[in-house]
N, C-alpha and C positions, 0 to 999 in steps of 0.2 A: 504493500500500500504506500502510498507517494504521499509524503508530509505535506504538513498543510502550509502553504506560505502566504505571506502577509499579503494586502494590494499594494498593487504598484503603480503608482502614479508617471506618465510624461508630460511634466508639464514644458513650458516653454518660454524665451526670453523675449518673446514675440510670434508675432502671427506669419504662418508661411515657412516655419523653420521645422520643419516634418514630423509633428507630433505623430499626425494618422498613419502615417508611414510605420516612421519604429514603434509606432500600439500594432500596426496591424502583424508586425514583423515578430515581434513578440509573444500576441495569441499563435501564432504558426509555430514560431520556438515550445512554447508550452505545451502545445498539442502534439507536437511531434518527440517532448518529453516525458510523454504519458500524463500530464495533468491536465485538467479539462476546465481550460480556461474560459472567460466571458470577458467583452469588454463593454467600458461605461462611460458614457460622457453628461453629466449634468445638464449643458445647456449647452444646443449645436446656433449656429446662424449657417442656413445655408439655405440656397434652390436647390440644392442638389439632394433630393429625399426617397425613399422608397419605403413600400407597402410591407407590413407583416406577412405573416400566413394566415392570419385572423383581420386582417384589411384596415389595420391602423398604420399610421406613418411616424416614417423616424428618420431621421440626419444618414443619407447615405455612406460617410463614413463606417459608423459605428454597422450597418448591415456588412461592406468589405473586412470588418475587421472578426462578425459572427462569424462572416465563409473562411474569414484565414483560422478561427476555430475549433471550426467545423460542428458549428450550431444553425439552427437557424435564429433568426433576429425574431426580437420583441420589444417591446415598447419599453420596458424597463431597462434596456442599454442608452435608452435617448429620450428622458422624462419632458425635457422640453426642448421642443424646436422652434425655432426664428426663422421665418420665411421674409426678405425683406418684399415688401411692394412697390416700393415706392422710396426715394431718398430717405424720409425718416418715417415711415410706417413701416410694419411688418405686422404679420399674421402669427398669433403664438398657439403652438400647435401643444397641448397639453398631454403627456400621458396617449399617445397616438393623433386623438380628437383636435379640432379646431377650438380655441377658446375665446377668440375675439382678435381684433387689432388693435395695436399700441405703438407711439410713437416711443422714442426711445427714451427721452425726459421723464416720464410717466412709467414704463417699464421699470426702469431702473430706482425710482424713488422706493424709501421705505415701505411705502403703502403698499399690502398685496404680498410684500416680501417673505413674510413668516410664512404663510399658505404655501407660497410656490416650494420654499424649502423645506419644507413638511413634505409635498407631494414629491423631492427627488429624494429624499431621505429615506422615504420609505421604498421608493422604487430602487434605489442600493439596498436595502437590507431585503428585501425579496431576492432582488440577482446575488448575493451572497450566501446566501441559502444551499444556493443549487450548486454555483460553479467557485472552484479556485484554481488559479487566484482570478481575481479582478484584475482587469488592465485597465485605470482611466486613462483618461486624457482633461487636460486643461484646455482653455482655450487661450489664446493671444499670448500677450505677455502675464506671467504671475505676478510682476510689481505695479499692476495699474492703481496706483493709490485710490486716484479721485472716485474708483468702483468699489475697493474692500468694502463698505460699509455694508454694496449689496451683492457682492460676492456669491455666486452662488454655485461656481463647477471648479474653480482654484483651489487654494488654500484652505480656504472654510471646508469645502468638500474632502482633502487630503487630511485634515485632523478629525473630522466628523469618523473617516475609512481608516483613522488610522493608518494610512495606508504611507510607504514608504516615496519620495518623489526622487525623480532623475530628472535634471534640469536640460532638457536640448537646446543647445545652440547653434544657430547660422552662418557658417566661416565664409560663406560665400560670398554673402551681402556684406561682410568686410564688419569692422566693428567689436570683433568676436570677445575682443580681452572684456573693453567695457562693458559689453552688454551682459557678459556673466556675472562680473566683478558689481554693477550695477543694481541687478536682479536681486544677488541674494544680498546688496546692501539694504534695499528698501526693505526686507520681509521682517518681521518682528520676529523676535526669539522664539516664540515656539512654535513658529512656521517655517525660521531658517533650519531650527532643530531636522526636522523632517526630511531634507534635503539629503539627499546619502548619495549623490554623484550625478558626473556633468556626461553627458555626449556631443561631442561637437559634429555635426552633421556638414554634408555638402563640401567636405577639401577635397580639393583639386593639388595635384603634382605630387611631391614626393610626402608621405609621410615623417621618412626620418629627422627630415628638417625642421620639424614643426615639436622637437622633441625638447626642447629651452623651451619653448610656450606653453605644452603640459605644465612641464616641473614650475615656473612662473604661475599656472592658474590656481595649480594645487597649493603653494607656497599662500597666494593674499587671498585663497578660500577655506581653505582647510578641509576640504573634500577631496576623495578622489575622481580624477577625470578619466571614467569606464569604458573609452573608447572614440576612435575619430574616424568616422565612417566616411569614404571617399565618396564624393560622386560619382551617381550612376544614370546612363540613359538606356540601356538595355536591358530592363527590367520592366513590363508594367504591373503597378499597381494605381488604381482610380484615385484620380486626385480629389481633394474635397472642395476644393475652389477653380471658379473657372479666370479665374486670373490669368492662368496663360494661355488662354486658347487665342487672342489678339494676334500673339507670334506666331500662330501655326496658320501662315499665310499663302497665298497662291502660288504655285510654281509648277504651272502645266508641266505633263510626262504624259510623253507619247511612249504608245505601250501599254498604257494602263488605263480605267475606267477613271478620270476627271470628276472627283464630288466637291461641291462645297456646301457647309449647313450655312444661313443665315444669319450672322450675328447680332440678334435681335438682342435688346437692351435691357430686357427683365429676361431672356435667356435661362430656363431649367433644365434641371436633369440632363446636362451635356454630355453624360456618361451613356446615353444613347447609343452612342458614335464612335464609342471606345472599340470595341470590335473591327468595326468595319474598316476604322482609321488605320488597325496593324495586319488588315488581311492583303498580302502582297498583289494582289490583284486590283487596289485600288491606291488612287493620290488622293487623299482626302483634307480638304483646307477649309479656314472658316472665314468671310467676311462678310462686311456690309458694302462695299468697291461693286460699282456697277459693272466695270469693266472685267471684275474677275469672276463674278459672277456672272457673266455670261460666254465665258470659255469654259462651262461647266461641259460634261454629261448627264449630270444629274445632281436637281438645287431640292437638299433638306432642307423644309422650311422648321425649325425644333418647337417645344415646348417654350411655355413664358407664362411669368406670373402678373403678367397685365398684357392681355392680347389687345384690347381696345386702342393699350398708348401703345402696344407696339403694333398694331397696323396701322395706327395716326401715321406713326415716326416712318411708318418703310412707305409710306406715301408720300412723306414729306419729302424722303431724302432718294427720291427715284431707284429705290429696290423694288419696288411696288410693279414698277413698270418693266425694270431690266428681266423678274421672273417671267412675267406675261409675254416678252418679247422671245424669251427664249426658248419655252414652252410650242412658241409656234413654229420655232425654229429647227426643233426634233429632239430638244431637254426634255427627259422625266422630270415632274416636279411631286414630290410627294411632301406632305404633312405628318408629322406627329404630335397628340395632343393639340395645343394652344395652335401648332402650326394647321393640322387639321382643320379645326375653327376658324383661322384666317383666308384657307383656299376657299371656303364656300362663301354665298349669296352675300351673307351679311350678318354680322352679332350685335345682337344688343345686351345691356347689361341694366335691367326697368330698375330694379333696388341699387344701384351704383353700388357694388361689391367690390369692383375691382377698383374701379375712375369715377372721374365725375362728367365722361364722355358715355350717354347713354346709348348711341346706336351710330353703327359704322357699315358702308359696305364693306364686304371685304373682296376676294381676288377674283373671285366669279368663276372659278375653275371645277369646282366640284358644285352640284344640286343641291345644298344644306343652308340649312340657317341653323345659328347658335343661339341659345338666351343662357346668359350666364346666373346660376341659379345659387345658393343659400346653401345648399346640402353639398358634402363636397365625397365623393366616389371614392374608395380609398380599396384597391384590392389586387391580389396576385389572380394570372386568367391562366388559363391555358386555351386554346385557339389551333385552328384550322386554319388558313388565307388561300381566298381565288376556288382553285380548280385540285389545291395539292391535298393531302391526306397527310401528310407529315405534321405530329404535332408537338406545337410549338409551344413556348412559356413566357410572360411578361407581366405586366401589371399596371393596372390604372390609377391616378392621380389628377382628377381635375373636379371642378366647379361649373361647368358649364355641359349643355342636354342639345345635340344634335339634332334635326327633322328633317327629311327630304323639304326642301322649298316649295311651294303650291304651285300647281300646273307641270312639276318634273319628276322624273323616274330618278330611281338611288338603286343601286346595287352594292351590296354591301360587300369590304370587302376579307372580313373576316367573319367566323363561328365559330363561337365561345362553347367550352363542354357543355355549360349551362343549357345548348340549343339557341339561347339571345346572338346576336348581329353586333357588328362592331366596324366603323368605318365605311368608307364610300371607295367602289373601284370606278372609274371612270375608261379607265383604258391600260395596258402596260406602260405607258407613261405617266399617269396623273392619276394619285390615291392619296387615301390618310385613311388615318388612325387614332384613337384615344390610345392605343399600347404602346407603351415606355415598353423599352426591351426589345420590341419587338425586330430592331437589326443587330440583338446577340444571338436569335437564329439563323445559323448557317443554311437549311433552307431557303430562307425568306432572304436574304443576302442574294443568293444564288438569283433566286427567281426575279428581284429589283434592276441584277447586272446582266440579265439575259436578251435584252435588248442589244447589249455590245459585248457579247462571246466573240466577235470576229475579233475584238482586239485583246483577247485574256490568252496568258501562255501558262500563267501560272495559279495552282491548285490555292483553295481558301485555306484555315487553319478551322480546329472545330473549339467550341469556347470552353466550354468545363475542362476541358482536358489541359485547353493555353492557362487558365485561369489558376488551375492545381501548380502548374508545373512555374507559374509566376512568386507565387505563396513559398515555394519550397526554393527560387531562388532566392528571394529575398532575405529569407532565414538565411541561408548560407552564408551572403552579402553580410549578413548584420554578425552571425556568429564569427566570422573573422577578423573583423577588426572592432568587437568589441568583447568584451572582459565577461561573460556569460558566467561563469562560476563564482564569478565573483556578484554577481546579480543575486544569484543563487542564495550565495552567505547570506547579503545583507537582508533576502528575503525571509531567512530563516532562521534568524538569531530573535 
């Protein structure tokens, strides 16, 4: 029987410096050491969310870091989620459920505060029950002063769990000495207490050099630093922010099937695209560039947490027009979710849920109208698509109820086990979808890129199978150049 070890916390000296990475790399360590780990995050901010198995929503992180587990996810690894909407609103998703909108002033104030951490307190002491250890994660930096008071996934959370913290730092963004030396100045004694060692993430070049800098961190911190993880770009694991998809820019390749998704401005669930972006068979880039978006073969329109402003904005700024032009040109244009809702007739939004723009045409390319409604769809599917028999897996996430538009025919272009319909096929070039997921099946891949086989040489990859074998490098990755026994100790003293 495997001792029981403490939780472990990654927190961080800021935001961006791979917490979700070394948590996810760590449940894979743990499971692959026979202990049967879970991880936890307090309080996520993100678009980037996915369904339960029981059709609640949680911070897709912490779902990447159940599969590096080898759990499935529940709502008690991601007690609250921030969906932002808008600059300073956001939707706080409670314990799976929607719980209302809040600007961040108000969020953040005392008021309300005891409740919410009541409700993640105890959704930790449930997931502790079942698995050890706990992997959290923090979010941002742990010294944000001006928020300790309402503190509710940091430090507060690491003395609540008990739980032991590893401080990750960013050697990349430069900075590295102060932002350590920084961090655990500002924490107060019995937070800095907590602290049992640093990871310096993201170095580049030689390690050995870097070996006067340990012995200096360890010296003006008094902890040890458990390892300096190089840079890696041949690895994927899902990112939690889509911060970098800006740089993943056009660069037509003859050869291969030419996509680009739409870089809409409230942008979700860009982890859609993850697949299909590393199946060799395609160039897959993102913009809002009229011009690049129409050397496509095929234009994603994605998911968005305010379709109304973002089919304002892709009218405003001639995307609107460059899809339509291209479509006619012999582009597939397909929809997912939000994007879905933007190919058809028109959406309206009568309760202003999302904007305070109530009705919009939108791209006129598929038979549908939206009304974006109060109830919000929240579930994993499994589905048929077209004419195939191959069955596929994904999950739904939106606020808004499709209808053929009056006077026109819809053909749907999926069927859920359920027997229910899902989506509009319009032709092999132009469809949507409410399913998230739906281009991590390797069939449905197939069947999107089948219009251009005359130009594919080269075979797909298939996703569970990349997806395992990503998990178990990235362990590697981290067991090498970091101090794992030593992890071990301080988890079990």
């Amino acid at each position: 029987m495997r001792r029981h070890l403490h939780p472990i916390m990654f927190a961080g000296t800021g935001s961006d410096v791979g917490k979700s990475v070394i948590a996810a790399a760590f449940c894979r360590i743990f499971l692959q050491d026979g202990y049967h780990p879970a991880p936890f995050k307090a309080q996520n901010m993100s678009l980037n969310s996915y369904p339960t198995p029981d059709g609640l929503e949680i911070g897709r992180a912490q779902a990447v870091q159940a599969s590096a587990s080898g759990i499935d996810c529940q709502t008690d690894m991601n007690p609250i989620l921030l969906k932002p909407g808008s600059d300073n609103m956001s939707q706080v998703v409670l314990n799976g459920k929607p719980f209302g909108n809040r600007d961040a002033y108000s969020y953040f104030s005392k008021e309300g505060r005891a409740f919410l951490k009541k409700e993640v307190h105890e959704a930790y002491g449930r997931l502790e029950k079942k698995y050890n250890p706990i992997v959290l994660e923090g979010a941002g930096s742990i010294a944000e002063i001006n928020l300790k008071e309402s503190d509710l996934v940091n430090m507060s959370m690491a003395m609540h769990a008990k739980a032991d913290v590893i401080l990750i730092a960013d050697i990349d963004r430069g900075g590295v000495f102060a932002s350590i030396y920084g961090t655990l100045s500002l924490l107060e004694p019995e937070e800095k207490v907590l602290v049992k060692g640093i990871i310096i993430n993201k170095f580049r070049g030689d390690i050995r050099l870097f070996k006067s800098g340990i012995e200096k961190i360890e010296e003006l911190c008094k902890i040890p630093v458990l390892g300096v993880i190089p840079f890696f770009n041949d690895i994927y694991i899902e990112e939690e922010d889509s911060v970098s998809l800006k740089t993943k820019r056009a660069n037509y390749m003859a050869g291969k099937v030419n996509v680009v998704v739409i870089l809409l401005r409230h942008l979700s669930n860009f982890t859609d695209f993850g697949l299909m972006e590393r199946d060799p068979r395609v160039n897959l880039y993102y913009s809002n560039n009229t011009d690049e978006i129409e050397k496509a073969d095929i234009i994603l329109i994605p998911g968005t947490k305010s379709t109304l402003s973002d089919m304002f904005e892709i009218r405003k700024n001639g995307v609107a027009q460059s899809i339509l032009e291209s479509y006619k040109k012999g582009a597939t244009v397909m929809g997912i979710c939000g994007g879905f809702q933007i190919m058809g007739q028109a959406i309206s939004d009568p309760l202003h849920i999302e904007s305070e723009i109530e009705q919009l045409p939108g791209l006129g390319l598929l038979p549908v109208n939206t009304v974006i409604c109060k109830e919000k769809i929240t579930r994993q599917v499994s589905f048929t698509f077209h004419d195939s028999v191959e069955i596929c897996h994904g999950y739904e996430i939106h606020m808004g109820s499709s209808f053929v538009a009056d006077g026109l025919e819809m053909k749907p272009l999926n069927k859920l086990s359920d027997g229910k319909e899902d989506g509009c096929y319009l032709n092999a070039r132009c469809m949507g979808s409410y399913i998230h997921g739906i281009l991590d099946n390797g069939p449905f891949i197939d069947f999107l890129l089948s219009p251009y086989t005359d130009k594919l040489i080269i075979k797909p990859i298939e996703s569970n199978q990349f997806k395992e074998e990503q998990f178990d490098k990235l362990a590697d990755h981290v067991r090498k150049y970091v101090d794992v026994q030593n992890i071990y100790n301080i988890l079990s003293r």
